[in-house]
C-alpha positions in Angstrom: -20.8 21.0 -26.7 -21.3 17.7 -24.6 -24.8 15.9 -25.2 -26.9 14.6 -22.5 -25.6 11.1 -20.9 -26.4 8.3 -23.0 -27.5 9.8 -26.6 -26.0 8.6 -29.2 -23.2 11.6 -29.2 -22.5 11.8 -25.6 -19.0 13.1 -25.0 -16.9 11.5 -21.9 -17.8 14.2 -19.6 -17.5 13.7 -15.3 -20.8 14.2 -14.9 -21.9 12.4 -17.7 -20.3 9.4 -17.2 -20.7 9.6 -13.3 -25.0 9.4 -14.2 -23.6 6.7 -16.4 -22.2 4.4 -13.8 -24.6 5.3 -11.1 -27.2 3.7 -13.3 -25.1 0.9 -14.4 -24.1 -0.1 -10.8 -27.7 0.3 -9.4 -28.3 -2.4 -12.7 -25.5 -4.2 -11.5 -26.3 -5.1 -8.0 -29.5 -5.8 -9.1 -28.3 -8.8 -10.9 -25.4 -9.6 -8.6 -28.1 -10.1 -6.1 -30.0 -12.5 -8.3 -26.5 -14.2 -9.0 -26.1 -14.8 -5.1 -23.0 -13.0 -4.9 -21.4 -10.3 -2.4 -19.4 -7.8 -3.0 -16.7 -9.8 -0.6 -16.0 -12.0 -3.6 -18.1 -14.9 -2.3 -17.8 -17.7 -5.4 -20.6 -18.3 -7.7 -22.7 -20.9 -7.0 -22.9 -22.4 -10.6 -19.1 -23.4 -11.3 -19.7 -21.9 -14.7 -19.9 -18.3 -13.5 -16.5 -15.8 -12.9 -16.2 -14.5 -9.3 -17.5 -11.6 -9.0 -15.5 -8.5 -8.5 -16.1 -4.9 -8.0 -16.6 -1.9 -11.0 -13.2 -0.3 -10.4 -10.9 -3.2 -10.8 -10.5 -5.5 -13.8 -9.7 -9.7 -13.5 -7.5 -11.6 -15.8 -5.6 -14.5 -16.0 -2.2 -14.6 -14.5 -1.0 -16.2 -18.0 -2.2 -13.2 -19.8 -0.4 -10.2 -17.5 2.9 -12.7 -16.8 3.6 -12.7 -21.2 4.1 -11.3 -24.2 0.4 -12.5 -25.3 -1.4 -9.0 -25.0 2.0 -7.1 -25.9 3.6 -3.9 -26.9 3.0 -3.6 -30.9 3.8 -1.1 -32.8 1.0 1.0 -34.9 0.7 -0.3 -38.5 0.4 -3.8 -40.0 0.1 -6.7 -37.4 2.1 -10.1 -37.3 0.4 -12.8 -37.8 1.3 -15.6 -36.0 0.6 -19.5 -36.3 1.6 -21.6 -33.3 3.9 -19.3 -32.2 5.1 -19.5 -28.5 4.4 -16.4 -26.6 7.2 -15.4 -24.0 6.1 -15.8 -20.6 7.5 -16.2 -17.0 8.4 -19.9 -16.3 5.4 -22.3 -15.2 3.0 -20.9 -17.8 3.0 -22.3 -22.0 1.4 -19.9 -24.5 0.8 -21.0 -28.2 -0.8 -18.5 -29.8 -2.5 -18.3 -34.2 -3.8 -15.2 -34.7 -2.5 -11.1 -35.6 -0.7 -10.1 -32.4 -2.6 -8.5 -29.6 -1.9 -5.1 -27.9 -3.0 -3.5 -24.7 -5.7 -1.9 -26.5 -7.1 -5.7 -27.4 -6.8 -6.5 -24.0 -8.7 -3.5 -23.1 -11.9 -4.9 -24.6 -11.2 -8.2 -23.8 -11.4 -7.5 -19.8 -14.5 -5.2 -20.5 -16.2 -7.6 -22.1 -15.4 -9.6 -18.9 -16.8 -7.1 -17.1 -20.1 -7.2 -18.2 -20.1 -11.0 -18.6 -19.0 -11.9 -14.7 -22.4 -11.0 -13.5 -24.2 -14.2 -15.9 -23.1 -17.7 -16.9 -20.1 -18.3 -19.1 -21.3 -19.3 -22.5 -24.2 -17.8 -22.1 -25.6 -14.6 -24.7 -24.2 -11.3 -23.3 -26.3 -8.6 -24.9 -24.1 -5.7 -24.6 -24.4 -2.1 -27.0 -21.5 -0.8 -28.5 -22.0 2.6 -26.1 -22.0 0.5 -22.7 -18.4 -0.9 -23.8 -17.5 2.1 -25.0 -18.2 3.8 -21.5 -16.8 0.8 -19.8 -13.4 1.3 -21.4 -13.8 5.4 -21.2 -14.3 6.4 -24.5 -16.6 8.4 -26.1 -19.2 6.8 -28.5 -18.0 8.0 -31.6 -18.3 6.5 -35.6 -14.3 6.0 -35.3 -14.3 4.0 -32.0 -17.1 1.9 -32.4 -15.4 1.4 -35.8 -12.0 0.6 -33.7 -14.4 -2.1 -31.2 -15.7 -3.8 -34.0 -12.2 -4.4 -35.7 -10.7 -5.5 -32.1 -13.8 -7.6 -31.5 -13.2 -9.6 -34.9 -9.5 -10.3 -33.7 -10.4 -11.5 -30.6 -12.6 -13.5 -31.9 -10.1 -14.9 -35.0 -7.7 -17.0 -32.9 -6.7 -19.6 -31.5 -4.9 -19.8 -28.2 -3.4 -22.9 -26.3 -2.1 -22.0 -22.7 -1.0 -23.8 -19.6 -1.6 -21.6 -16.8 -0.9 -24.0 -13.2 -3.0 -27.4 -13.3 -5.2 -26.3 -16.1 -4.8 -25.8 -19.6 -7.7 -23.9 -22.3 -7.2 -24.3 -25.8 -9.8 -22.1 -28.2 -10.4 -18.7 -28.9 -10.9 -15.3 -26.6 -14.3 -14.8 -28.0 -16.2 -17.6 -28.8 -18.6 -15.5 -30.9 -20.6 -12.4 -31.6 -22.9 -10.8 -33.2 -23.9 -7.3 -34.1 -27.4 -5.3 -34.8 -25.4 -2.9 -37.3 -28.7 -0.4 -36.8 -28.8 -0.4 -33.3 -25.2 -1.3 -32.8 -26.2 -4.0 -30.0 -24.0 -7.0 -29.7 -24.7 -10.5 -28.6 -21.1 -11.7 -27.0 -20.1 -15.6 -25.8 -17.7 -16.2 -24.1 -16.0 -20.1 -24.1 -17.0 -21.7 -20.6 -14.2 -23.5 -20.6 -12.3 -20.3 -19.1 -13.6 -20.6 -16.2 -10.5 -22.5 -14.6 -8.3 -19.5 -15.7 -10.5 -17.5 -12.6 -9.8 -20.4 -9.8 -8.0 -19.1 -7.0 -4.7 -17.5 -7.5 -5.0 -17.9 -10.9 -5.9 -14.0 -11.8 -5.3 -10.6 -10.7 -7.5 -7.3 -9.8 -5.9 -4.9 -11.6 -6.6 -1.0 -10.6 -8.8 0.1 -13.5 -8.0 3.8 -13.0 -4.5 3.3 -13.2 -4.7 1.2 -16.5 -7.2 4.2 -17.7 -4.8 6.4 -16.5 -2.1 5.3 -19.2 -4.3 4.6 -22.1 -1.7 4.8 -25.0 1.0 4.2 -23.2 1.4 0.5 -24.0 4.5 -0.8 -22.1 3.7 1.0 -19.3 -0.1 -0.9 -18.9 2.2 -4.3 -19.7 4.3 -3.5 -16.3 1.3 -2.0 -14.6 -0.7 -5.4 -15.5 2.4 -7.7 -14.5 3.7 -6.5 -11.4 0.4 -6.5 -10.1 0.6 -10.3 -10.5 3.2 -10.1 -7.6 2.6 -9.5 -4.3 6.6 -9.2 -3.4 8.1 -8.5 -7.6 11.7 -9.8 -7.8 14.2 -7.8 -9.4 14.4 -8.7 -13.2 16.7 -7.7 -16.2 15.7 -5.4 -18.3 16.8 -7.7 -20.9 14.1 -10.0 -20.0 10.8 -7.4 -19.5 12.1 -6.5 -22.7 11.3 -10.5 -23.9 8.3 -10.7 -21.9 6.9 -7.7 -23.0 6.7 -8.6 -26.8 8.3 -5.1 -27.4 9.1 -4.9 -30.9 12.0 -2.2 -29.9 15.2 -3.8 -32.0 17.7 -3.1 -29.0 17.5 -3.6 -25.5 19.3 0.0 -24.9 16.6 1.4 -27.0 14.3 -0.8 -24.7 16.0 0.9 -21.5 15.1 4.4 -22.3 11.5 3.8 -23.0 11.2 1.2 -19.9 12.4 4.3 -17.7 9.5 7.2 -19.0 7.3 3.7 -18.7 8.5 3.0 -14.8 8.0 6.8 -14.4 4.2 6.7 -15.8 3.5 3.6 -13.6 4.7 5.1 -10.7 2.5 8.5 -11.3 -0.8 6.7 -12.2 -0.7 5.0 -9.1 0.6 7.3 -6.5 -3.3 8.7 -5.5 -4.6 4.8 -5.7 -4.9 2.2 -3.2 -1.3 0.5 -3.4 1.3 2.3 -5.8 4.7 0.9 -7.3 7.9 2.3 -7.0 10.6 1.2 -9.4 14.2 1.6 -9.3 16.6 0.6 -12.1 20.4 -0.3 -10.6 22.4 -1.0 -13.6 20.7 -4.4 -15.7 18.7 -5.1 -12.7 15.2 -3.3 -12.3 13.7 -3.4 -8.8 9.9 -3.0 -7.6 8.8 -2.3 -4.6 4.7 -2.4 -4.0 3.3 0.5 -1.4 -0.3 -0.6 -0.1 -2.5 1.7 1.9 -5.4 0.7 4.3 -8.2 -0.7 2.4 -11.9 -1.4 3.5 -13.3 -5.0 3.7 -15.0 -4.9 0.1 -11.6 -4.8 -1.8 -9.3 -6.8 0.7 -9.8 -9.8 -1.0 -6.4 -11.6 -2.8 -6.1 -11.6 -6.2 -8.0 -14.9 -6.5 -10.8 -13.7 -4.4 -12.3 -16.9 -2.7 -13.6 -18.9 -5.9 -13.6 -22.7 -6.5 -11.5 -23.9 -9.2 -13.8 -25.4 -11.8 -13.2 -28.4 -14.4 -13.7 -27.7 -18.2 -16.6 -29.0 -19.5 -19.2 -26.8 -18.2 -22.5 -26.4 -19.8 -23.6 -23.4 -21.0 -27.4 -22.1 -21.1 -29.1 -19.7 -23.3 -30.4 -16.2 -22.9 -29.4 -14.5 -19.9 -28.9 -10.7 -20.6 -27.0 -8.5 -18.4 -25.9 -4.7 -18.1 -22.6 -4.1 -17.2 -21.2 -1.8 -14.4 -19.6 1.1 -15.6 -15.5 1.5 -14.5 -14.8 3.4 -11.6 -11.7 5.0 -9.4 -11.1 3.3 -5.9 -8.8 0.6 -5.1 -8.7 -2.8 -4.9 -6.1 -5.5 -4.3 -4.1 -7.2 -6.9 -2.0 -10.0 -5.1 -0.2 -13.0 -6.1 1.7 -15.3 -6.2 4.9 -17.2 -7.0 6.9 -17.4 -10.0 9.8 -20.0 -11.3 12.7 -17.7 -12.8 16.2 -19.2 -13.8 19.2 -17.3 -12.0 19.8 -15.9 -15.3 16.6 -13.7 -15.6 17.1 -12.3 -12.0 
């Protein structure tokens, strides 16, 4: 039997977690107004600040959905890694220390994003374990908050040294947290210096519904994520979304059958949102096409939004609490950009 929204057992009902984020978003626009920002993705004033952008979509960095970096693992032991290059699509340089990193990592790394976009990089978040629970759609149970805090700590144990267009951010994904094991409230940082990761065409809006949608189904958030990084996809070889991917299947045939249920799952979870793909595999070659519907002026913006690039170097001031909005299930865009492939890949 479900529990009330917000006790310590609640189940993830509708209703529950519709109460859920219509308290979290009334919270939210609370502080967005504080933050002087606009649903319209108007950039921060402070430099140090993400854009903002709206509950049902989810930013990150171009470098991180064009790569292997959050890839396709396998359950069981992690490899760990030590200034490994990650695969990724030419112009961006990914060294990477650290056990390897699923969708499921990047899961909590965006929704800890989420709630921090509304305050000051580098600043405390003060988060609970339920509220990022809810973010990501799961239930607050002993096994997943067990789950967040393992995730958490591997976020946090790394070390990362990309190149992502004139920038480049070497430290960790997390640059520390604590937890209130009683009341199972966190306090998260994130590194300031990220900031330039968020200057203009340098991320992408996913479709959080869609990415919900295919929770365990790992490649097929990796294309979801990737191809919403291109505004017009070219057609690519399976032979090399099966490098980019990280997918730790031994043979790219093996590869091929998988990437076909993962085109088909893509394709479903985003045929009743705002823009859907279509794929289409013609022998070695696999081609996307992008289907966008009308959207209202609150999620037209690119996949940049209208921020200011920021230098590193930004200071970061204490306190600063925030609640984060809850995810929801409209659209938004998720444009960009340009990418440097050799004949070879095409």
């Amino acid at each position: 039997m479900s529990s009330l929204p917000g006790s310590k057992h609640d189940t993830l009902t509708r209703e529950g977690l519709a109460k859920f984020e219509e308290r979290a978003l009334a919270r939210a626009r609370k502080y967005k107004l504080e933050a002087g920002v606009s649903d319209r993705g108007i950039a921060p004033a402070d430099p140090c600040q993400l854009p903002f952008w709206p509950a049902p979509v989810r930013a990150i960095p171009n470098g991180f959905l064009r790569s292997a970096l959050f890839g396709v693992v396998r359950k069981g032991r992690r490899r760990y890694l030590k200034g490994e290059q990650i695969a990724a699509l030419d112009g961006i340089e990914i060294r990477y220390t650290g056990e390897s990193l699923d969708q499921s990592d990047l899961d909590v790394w965006e929704s800890v994003l989420h709630a921090v976009r509304l305050q000051e990089l580098g600043t405390e978040c003060r988060v609970t374990s339920y509220a990022l629970l809810k973010i990501m759609g799961k239930s607050d149970t002993g096994k997943n908050r067990a789950t967040l805090h393992e995730q958490i700590t591997r976020l946090r144990a790394n070390a990362l040294e990309l190149t992502q267009g004139r920038y480049s951010y070497i430290g960790g994904l997390i640059a520390g947290a604590v937890k209130d094991e009683e009341t199972q409230k966190w306090v998260i940082r994130l590194d300031p210096e990220l900031r330039p990761l968020f200057s203009t065409d340098q991320f992408t809006r996913v479709e959080w519904a869609a990415r919900h949608a295919l929770r365990g189904h790992q490649l097929a958030q990796w294309l979801l994520g990737f191809y919403s990084t291109h505004a017009q996809p070219f057609a690519l070889k399976v032979a090399t979304l099966h490098r980019l991917s990280g997918s730790e299947a031994a043979r790219v045939d093996h590869f091929r059958e998988k990437l076909r249920k993962a085109m088909r799952a893509v394709e479903a979870a985003t045929a009743s949102q705002g823009e859907s793909f279509i794929f289409e595999l013609r022998g070695e070659l696999v081609h996307v096409r992008r289907k966008r519907r009308k959207r209202s002026d609150q999620y037209r913006s690119s996949s940049g939004g209208s921020t200011v690039p920021a230098a590193g170097g930004c200071r970061s001031s204490s306190g600063g609490a925030t609640v984060p909005a809850a995810g929801g299930c409209r659209s938004s865009s998720g444009e960009s950009h340009h990418e440097n492939l050799s004949s070879s890949e095409w």
